[in-house]
C-alpha positions in Angstrom: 3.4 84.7 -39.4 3.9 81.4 -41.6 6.1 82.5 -43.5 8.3 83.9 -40.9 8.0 81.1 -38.6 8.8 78.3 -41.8 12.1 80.7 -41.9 13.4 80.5 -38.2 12.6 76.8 -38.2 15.1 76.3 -42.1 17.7 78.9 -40.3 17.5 76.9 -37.2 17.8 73.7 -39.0 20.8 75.0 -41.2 22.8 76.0 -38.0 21.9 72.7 -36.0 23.4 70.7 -39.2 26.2 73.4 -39.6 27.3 72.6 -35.7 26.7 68.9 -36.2 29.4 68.9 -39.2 31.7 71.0 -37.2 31.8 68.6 -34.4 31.8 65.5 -36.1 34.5 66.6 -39.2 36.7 69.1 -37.2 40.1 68.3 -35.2 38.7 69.2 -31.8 41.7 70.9 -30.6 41.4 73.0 -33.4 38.1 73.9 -33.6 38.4 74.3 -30.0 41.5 76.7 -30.7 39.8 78.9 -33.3 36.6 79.1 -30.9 39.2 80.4 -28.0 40.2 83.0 -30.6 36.7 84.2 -31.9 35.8 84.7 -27.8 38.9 86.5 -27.4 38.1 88.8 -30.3 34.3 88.8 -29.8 34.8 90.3 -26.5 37.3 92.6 -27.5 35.8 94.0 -30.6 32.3 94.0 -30.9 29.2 95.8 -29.9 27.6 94.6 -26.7 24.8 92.9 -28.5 26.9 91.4 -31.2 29.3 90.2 -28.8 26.7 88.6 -26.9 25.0 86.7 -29.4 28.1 85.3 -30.3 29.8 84.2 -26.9 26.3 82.4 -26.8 26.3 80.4 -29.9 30.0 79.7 -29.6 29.5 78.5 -26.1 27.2 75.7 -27.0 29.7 74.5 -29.4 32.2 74.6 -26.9 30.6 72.2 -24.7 30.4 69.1 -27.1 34.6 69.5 -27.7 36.7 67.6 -25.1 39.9 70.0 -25.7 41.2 72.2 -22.6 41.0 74.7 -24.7 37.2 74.7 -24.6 37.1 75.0 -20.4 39.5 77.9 -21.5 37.0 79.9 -24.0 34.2 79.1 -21.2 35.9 80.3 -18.9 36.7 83.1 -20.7 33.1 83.9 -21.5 32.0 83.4 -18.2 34.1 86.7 -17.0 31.6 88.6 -19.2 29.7 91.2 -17.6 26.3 90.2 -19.8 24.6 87.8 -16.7 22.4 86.2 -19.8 26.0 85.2 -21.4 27.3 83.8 -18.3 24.6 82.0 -17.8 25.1 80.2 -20.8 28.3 79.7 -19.9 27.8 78.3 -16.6 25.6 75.6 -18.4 28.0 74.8 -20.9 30.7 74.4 -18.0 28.5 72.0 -16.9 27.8 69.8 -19.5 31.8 70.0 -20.6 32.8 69.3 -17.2 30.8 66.1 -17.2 33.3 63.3 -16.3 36.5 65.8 -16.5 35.8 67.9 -13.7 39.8 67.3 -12.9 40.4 68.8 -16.0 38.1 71.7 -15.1 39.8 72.2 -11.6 42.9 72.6 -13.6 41.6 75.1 -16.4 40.2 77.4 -13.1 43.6 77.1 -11.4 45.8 78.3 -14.3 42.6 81.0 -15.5 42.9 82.2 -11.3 46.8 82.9 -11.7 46.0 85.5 -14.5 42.4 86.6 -14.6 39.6 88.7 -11.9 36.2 89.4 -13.0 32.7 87.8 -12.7 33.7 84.6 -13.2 35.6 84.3 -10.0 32.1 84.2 -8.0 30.7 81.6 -10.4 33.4 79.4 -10.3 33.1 77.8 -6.6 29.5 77.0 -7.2 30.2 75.4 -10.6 33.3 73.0 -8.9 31.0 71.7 -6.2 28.3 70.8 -9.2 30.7 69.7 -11.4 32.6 67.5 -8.8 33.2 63.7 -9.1 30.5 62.4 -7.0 32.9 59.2 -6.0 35.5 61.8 -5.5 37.0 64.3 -2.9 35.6 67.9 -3.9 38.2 70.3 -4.6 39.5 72.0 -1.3 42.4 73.0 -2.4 41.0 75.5 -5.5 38.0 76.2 -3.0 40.5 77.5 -0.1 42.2 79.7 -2.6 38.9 81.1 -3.7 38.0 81.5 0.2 41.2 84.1 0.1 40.0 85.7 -3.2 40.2 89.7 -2.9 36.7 89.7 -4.6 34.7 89.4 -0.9 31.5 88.1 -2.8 34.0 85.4 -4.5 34.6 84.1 -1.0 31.8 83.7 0.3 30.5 82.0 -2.6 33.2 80.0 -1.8 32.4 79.1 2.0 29.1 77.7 1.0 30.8 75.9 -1.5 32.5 74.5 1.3 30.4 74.2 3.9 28.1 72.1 1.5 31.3 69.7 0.9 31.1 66.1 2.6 34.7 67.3 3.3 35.4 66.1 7.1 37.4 69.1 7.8 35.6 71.9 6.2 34.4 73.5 8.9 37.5 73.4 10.7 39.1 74.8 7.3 36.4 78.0 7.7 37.0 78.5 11.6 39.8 80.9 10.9 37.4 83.0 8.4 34.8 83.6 11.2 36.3 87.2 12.1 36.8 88.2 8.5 35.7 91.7 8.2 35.7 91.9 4.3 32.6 93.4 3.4 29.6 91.8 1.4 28.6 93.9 -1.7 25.1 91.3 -2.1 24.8 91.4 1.7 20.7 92.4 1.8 19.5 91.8 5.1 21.7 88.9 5.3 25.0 88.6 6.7 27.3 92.0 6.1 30.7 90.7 6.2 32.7 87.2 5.1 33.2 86.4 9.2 29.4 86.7 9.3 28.2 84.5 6.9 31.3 82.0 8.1 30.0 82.2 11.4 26.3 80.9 10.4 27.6 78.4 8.3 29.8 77.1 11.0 27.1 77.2 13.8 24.2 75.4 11.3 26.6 72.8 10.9 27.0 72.6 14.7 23.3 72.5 15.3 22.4 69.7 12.1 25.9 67.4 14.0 24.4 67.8 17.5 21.2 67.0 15.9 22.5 64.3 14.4 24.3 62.5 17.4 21.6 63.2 20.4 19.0 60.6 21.2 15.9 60.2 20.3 12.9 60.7 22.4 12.7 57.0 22.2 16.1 56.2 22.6 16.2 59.2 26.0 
């Protein structure tokens, strides 16, 4: 057990100072280009389990490289079908988004115009987390996600919405209330788009009015 553990931990060192040197010695928008590459042969070419392991490892190096190019990789690996890879994805997302999330907003516009998959549901959750607190969140990508063929992409998308300080979100969702699109994830929650648009408009009603009646001691 020693002996095995004393070689994960020199592996695990060699690889932390292997990535350290990358970052700090590499042109980032090269290293950044040669990671887009590797993901775009990884997922190509390799068994599942090899391919998975590496979108992993190359996804934490993408996240400490400012270049577009890394949003574009994650991105990239977030449309894989392995939940665990996306997963790391999404948290790499995250952390690159930190302080760029206009760059982000452009990376998922111009990955929209060209791409479907799994990322397309991830993506308006990540944009609300990711978006400049002092900022307006981004309606305009959010709205297009909200008319995304992928049913389970829009709705992910009206929450993402109706959690916005956005003054005229729910106003924005009103004409989704009789969308029939079907919810693959629907459980015993609500079965179509128009459903779920429908609570989420008439919580927000209930939390305004709420908000603006009087107080028992005020009545």
């Amino acid at each position: 057990m020693k002996d095995r553990l004393d070689r994960y931990l020199s592996v695990r060192r060699e690889a932390l100072l292997t990535e350290a040197e990358l970052v700090e010695t590499s042109d980032a928008e090269a290293l950044a280009r040669a990671l887009l590459e590797r993901v775009m042969t990884a997922r190509a070419t390799r068994a599942s389990h090899e391919a998975a392991f590496e979108l992993q490892a190359v996804a934490d190096l993408l996240a400490k490289l400012p270049s577009i190019d890394s949003a574009n990789a994650l991105l990239l690996i977030l449309n894989d079908e392995d939940a665990v890879v996306r997963l790391r994805a999404h948290d790499a997302l995250r952390r690159w988004a930190s302080g760029r999330s206009d760059d982000l907003v452009r990376a998922a516009t111009s990955f929209l115009e060209s791409r479907s998959g799994p990322a397309v549901r991830e993506l308006p959750s990540l944009l609300l987390a990711t978006a400049d607190p002092e900022g307006p969140a981004p309606m305009g990508l959010l709205l297009r996600l909200l008319d995304d063929p992928d049913a389970d992409a829009a709705a992910e998308a009206a929450c993402a919405i109706a959690a916005t300080d956005d003054p005229d979100a729910f106003q924005a969702l009103l004409p989704y209330v009789l969308d029939p699109r079907p919810l693959a994830s629907a459980g015993r929650g609500p079965r179509t788009v128009g459903e779920l648009v429908e609570q989420l408009v008439a919580t927000a009603r209930m939390i305004e009015e709420l908000a603006t009646s009087p107080t028992v001691g005020d009545a």
